[in-house]
C-alpha positions, 0 to 999 in steps of 0.5 A: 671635458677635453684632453690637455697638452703641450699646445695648452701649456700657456693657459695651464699656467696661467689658470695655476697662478691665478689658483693657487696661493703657492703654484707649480712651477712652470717647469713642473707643469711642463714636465706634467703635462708631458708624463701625466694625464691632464683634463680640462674644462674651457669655455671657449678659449678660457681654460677654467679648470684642469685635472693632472693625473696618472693611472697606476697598476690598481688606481688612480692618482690624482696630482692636482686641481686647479678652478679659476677663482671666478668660477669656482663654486660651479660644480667644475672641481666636482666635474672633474673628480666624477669623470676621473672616478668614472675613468677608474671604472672603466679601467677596473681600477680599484681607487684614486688617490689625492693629497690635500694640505690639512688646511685647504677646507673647501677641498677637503669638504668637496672630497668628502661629498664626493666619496673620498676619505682619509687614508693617512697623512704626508708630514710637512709635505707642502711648503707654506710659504716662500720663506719656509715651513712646511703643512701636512697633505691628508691622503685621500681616497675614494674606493671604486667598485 
């Protein structure tokens, strides 16, 4: 786990294209990676999955989670999720908390395994495509004790 920054912005980038049907824009990644925490997984020099997140007054929140779809189904997401929940620990916070769209199944099913559940739910808050529409993001939590 390595800490991520503005030297990495290239390669946050990159990984966020190559991850997301509908990524960030350069710009809100830059302006992430300057406000917020951001974790990291390399091999070598290959970025191969990231974390963007920023501790609150009682949690912690995570913004985003981006694997390399050649290597997903490794345990990186889950990785990540764990050293976050063991990070609010540390700190005596009382949750994390994250947003998915209603659709996204594999990452809903891997919150779920990892101890988060449904807490409410943002109506049309993820855009669907370019052209417009908009899907739900499911709230999520995992309480901390």
């Amino acid at each position: 786990m390595i800490s991520l920054g503005l030297d990495d912005l290239a390669a946050v980038q990159t990984l966020e294209q190559r991850a997301h049907p509908l990524p960030a824009s350069n710009a809100v990644l830059r302006d992430c990676l300057r406000q917020y925490q951001c974790w990291g997984l390399r091999d070598n020099a290959q970025l191969l999955a990231f974390i963007i997140w920023q501790q609150g007054p009682f949690e912690l929140q995570i913004f985003n989670i981006a694997v390399d779809p050649e290597q997903r189904r490794r345990g990186l997401a889950r990785r990540l999720l764990g050293h976050a929940a063991e990070y609010a620990q540390a700190q005596q916070l009382d949750s994390v908390f994250l947003e998915v769209r209603r659709s996204n199944a594999a990452a809903i099913s891997l919150y779920d395994a990892c101890g988060f559940h449904e807490v409410g739910c943002r109506r049309a808050y993820y855009p669907q495509s370019e052209r417009g529409g908009a899907e739900d993001a499911l709230l999520m939590a995992r309480p901390i004790f």
